[in-house]
Residue frames as a rotation matrix with the C-alpha (Angstrom) as fourth column:
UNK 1
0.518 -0.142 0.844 45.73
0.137 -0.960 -0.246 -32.03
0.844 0.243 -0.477 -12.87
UNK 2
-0.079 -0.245 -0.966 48.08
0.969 0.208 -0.132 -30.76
0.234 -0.947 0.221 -10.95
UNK 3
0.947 0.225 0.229 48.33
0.120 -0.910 0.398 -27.36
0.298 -0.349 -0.889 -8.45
UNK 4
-0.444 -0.889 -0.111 51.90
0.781 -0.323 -0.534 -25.73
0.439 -0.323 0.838 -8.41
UNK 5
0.621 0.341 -0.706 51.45
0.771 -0.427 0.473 -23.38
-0.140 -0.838 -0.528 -5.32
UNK 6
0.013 -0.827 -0.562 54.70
0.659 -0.416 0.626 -21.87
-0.752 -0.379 0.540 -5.46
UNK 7
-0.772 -0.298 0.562 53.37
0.519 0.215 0.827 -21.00
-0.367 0.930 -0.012 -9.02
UNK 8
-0.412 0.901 -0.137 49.62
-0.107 -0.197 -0.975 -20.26
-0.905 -0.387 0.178 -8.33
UNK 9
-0.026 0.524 -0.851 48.54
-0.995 0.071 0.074 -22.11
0.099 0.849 0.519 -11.85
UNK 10
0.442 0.674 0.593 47.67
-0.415 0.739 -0.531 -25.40
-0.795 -0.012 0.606 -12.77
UNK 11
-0.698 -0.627 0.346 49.49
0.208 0.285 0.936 -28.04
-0.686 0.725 -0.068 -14.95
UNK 12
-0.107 0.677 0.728 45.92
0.936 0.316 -0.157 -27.55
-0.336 0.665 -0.667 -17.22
UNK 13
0.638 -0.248 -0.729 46.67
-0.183 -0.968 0.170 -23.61
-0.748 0.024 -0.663 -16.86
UNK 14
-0.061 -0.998 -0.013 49.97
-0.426 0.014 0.905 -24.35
-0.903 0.060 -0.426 -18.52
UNK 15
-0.613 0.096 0.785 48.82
0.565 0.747 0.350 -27.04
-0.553 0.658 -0.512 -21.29
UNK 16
0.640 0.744 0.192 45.66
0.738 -0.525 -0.423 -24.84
-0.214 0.413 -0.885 -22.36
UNK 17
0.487 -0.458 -0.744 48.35
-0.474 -0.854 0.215 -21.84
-0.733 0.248 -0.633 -22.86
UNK 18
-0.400 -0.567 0.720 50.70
0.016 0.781 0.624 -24.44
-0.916 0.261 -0.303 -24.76
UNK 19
-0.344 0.436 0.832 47.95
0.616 0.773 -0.150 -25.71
-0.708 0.461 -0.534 -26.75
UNK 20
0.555 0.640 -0.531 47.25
0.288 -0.747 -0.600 -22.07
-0.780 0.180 -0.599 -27.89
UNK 21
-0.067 -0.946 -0.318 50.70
-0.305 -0.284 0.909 -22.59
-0.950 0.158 -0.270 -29.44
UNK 22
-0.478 0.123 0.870 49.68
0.121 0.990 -0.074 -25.40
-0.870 0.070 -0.488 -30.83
UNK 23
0.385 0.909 0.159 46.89
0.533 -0.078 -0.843 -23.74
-0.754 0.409 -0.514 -32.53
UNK 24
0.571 -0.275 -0.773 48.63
-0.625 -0.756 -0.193 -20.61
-0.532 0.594 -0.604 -34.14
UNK 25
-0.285 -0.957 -0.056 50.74
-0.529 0.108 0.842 -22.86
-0.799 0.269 -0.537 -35.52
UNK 26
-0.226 0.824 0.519 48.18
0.362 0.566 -0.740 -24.92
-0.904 0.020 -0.427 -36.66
UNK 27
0.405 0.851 -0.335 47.11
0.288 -0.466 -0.837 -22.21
-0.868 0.242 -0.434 -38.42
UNK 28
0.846 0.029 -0.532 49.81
-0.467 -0.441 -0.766 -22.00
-0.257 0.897 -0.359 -40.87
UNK 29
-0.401 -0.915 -0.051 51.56
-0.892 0.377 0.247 -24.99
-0.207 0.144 -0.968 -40.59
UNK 30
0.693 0.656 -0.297 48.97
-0.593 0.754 0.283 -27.77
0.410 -0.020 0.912 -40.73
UNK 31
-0.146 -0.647 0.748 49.83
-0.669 0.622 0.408 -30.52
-0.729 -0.441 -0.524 -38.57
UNK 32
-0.281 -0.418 -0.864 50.78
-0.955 0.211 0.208 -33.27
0.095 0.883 -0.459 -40.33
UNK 33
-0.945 0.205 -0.254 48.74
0.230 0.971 -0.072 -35.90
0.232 -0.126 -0.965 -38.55
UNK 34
-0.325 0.932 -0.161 44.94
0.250 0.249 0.936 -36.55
0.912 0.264 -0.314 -37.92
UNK 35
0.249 0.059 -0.967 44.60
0.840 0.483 0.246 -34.99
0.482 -0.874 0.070 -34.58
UNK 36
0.589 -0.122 0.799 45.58
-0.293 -0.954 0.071 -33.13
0.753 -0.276 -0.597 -32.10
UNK 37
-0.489 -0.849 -0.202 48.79
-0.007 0.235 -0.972 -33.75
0.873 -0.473 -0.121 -29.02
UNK 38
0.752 0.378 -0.540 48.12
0.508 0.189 0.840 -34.46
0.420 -0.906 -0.050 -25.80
UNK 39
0.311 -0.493 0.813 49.93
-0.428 -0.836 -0.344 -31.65
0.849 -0.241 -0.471 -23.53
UNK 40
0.807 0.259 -0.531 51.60
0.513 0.136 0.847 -32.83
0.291 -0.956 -0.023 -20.41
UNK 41
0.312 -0.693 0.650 53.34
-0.612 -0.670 -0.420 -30.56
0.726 -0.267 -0.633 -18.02
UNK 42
0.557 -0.500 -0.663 55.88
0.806 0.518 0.286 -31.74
0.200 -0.693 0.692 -15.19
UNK 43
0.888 -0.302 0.347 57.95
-0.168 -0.915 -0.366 -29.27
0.429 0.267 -0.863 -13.06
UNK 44
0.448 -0.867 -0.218 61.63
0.747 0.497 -0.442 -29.58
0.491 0.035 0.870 -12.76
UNK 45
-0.102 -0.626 -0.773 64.39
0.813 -0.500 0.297 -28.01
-0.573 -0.599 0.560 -10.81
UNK 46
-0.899 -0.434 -0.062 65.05
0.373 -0.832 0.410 -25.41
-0.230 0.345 0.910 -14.25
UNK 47
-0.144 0.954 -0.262 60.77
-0.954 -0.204 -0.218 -24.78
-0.262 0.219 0.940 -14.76
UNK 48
0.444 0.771 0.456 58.18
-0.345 0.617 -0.708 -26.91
-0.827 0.157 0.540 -16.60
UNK 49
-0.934 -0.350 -0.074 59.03
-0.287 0.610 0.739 -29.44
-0.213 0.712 -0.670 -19.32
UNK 50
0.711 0.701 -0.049 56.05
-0.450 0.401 -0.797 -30.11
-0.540 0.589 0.601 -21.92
UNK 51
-0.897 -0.286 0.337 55.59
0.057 0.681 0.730 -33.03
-0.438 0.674 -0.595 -23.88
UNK 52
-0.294 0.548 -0.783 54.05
-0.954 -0.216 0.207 -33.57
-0.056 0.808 0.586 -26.83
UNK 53
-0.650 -0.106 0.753 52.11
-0.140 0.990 0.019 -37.21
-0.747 -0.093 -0.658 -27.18
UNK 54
0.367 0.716 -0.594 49.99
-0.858 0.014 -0.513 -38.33
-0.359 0.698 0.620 -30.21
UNK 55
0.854 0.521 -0.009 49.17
-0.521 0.854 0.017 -42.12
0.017 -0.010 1.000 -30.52
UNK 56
0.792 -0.589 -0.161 52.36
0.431 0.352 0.831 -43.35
-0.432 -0.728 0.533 -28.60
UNK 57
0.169 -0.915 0.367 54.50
0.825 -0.072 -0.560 -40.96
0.539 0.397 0.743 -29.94
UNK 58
0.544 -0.228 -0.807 56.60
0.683 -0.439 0.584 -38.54
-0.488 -0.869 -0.084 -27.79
UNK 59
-0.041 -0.540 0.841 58.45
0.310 -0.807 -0.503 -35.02
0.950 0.241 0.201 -28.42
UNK 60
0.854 -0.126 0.505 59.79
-0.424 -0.730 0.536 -32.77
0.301 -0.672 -0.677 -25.85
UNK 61
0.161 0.982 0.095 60.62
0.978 -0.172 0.119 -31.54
0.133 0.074 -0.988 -24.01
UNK 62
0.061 0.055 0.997 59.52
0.455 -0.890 0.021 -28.16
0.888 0.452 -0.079 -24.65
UNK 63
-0.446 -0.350 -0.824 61.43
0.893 -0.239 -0.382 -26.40
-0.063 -0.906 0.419 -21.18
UNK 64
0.281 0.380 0.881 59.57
0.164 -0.924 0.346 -22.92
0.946 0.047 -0.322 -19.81
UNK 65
-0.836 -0.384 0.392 61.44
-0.188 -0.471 -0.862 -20.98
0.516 -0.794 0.322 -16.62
UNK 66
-0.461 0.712 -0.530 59.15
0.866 0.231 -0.443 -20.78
-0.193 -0.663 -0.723 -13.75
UNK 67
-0.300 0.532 -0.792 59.07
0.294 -0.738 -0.607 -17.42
-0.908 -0.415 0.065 -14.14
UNK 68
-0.949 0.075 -0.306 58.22
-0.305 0.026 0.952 -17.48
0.080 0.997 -0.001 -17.79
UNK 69
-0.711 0.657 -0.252 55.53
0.211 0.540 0.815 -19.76
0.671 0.526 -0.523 -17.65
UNK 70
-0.240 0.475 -0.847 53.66
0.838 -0.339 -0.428 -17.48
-0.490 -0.812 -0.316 -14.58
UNK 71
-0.656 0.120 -0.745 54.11
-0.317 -0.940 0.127 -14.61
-0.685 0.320 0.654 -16.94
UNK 72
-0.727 0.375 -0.575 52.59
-0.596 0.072 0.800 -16.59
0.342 0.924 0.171 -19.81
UNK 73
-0.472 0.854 -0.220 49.75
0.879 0.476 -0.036 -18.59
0.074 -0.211 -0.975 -17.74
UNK 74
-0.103 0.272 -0.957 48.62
0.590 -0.758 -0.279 -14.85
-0.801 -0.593 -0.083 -16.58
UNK 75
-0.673 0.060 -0.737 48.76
-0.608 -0.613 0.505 -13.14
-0.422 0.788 0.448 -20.19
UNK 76
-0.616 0.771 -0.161 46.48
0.452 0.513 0.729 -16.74
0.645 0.376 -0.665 -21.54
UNK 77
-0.621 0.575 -0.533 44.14
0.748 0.230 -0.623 -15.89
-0.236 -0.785 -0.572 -18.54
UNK 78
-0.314 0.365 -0.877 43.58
-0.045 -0.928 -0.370 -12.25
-0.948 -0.076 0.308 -19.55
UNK 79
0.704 0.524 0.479 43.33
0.347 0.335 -0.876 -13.49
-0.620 0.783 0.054 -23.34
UNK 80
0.089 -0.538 -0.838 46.55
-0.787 -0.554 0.272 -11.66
-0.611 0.635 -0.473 -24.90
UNK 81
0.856 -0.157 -0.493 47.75
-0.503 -0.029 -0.864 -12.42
0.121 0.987 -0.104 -28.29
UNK 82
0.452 -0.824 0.343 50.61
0.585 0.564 0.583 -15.41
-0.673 -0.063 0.737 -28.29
UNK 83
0.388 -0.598 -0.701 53.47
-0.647 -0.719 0.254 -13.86
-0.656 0.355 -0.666 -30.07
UNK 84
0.844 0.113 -0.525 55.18
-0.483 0.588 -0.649 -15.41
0.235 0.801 0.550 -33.01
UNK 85
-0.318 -0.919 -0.233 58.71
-0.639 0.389 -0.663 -16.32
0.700 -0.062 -0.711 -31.57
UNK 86
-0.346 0.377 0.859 56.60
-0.918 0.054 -0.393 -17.87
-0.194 -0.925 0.327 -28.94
UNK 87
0.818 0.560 -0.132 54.23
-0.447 0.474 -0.759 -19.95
-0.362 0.680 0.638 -31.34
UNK 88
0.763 -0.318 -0.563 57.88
-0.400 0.452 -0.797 -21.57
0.508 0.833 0.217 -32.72
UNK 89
-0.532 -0.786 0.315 59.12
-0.819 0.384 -0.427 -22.85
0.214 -0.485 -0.848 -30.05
UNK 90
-0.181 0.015 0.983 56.85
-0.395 0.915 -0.086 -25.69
-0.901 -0.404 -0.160 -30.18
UNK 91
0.601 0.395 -0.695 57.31
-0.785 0.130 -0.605 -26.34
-0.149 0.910 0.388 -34.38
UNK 92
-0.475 -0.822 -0.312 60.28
-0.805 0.550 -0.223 -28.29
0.356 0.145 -0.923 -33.80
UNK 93
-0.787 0.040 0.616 57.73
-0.446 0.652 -0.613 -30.70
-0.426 -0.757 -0.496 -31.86
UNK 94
0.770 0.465 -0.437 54.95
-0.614 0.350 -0.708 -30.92
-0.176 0.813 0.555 -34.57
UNK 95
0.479 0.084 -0.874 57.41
-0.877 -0.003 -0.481 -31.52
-0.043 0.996 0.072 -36.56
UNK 96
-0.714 -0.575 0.399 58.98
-0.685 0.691 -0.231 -34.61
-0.143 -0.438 -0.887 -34.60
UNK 97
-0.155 0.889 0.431 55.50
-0.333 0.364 -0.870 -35.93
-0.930 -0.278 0.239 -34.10
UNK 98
0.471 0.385 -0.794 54.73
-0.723 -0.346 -0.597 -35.47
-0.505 0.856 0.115 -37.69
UNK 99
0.174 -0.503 -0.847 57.93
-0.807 0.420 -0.415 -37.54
0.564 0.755 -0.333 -39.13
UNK 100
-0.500 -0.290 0.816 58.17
-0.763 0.594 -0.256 -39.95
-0.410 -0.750 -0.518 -35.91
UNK 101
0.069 0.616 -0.785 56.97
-0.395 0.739 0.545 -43.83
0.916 0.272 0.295 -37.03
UNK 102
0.855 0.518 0.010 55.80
-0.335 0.538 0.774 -46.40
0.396 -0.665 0.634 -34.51
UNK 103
0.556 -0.499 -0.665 59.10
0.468 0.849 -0.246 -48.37
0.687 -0.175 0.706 -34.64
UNK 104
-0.225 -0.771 0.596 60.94
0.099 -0.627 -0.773 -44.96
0.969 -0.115 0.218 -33.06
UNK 105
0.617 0.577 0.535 58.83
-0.352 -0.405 0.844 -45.03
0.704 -0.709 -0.047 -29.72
UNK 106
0.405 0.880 -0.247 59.58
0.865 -0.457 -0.208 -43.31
-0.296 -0.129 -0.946 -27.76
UNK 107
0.188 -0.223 0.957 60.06
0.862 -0.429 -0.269 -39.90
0.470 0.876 0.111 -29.30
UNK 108
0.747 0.334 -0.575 61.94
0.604 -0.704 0.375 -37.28
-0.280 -0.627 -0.727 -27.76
UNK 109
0.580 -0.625 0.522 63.63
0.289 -0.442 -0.850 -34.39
0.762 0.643 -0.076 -28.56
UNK 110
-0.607 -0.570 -0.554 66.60
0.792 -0.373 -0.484 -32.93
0.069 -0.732 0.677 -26.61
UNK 111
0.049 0.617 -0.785 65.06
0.807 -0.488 -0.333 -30.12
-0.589 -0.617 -0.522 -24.36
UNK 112
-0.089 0.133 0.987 64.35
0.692 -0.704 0.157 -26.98
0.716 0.697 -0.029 -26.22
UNK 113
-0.623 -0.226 -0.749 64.77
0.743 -0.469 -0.477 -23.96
-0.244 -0.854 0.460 -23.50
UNK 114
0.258 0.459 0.850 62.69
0.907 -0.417 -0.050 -21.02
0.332 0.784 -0.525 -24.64
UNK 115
0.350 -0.754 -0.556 65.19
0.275 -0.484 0.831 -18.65
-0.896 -0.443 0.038 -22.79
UNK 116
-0.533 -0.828 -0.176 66.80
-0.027 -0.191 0.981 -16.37
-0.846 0.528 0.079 -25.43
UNK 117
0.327 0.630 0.705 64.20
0.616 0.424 -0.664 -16.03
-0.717 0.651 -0.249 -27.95
């Protein structure tokens, strides 16, 4: 785990908000594999880049502003309600995961910004 000071969350702050995506989708998309993604966060000059990982396969990544992902670690914290345009910016990564075979590894998608929803 990391601590982004500049940020006052946690990459596991970030992943656990993610993963909530993860879920709503979940919830009416079934993933198509047995499982469930591993979430990692990294932060970059333009914000955080998630990846998606599920049994050496890669997707992402799935780009959030700094100040985005401070607003959205702080709305998971309090418990709000993920929104649906939210919840589809990571379907495009299921669905990589989902159709990705072994021989493709590794699996990424060009970045996905969630700027402009």
């Amino acid at each position: 785990m990391t601590y982004f000071t500049d940020s006052n969350f946690s990459s596991s702050d970030l992943a656990g908000y993610v993963a909530t995506l993860v879920l709503q989708d979940q919830k009416s998309n079934q993933l198509g594999f047995g499982g469930f993604p591993q979430i990692t966060v990294e932060q970059h000059p333009d914000g955080f880049h998630c990846y998606f990982d599920y049994q050496g396969r890669r997707a992402g990544p799935l780009v959030i502003p700094a100040q985005d992902a401070k607003q959205r670690v702080k709305a998971y914290e309090q418990g709000a309600a993920v929104n649906t345009a939210e919840v589809k910016t990571v379907q495009p990564f299921m669905a990589m995961l989902e159709s990705a075979s072994p021989t493709e590894l590794p699996f990424e998608a060009e970045g996905v910004n969630t700027n402009g929803r």
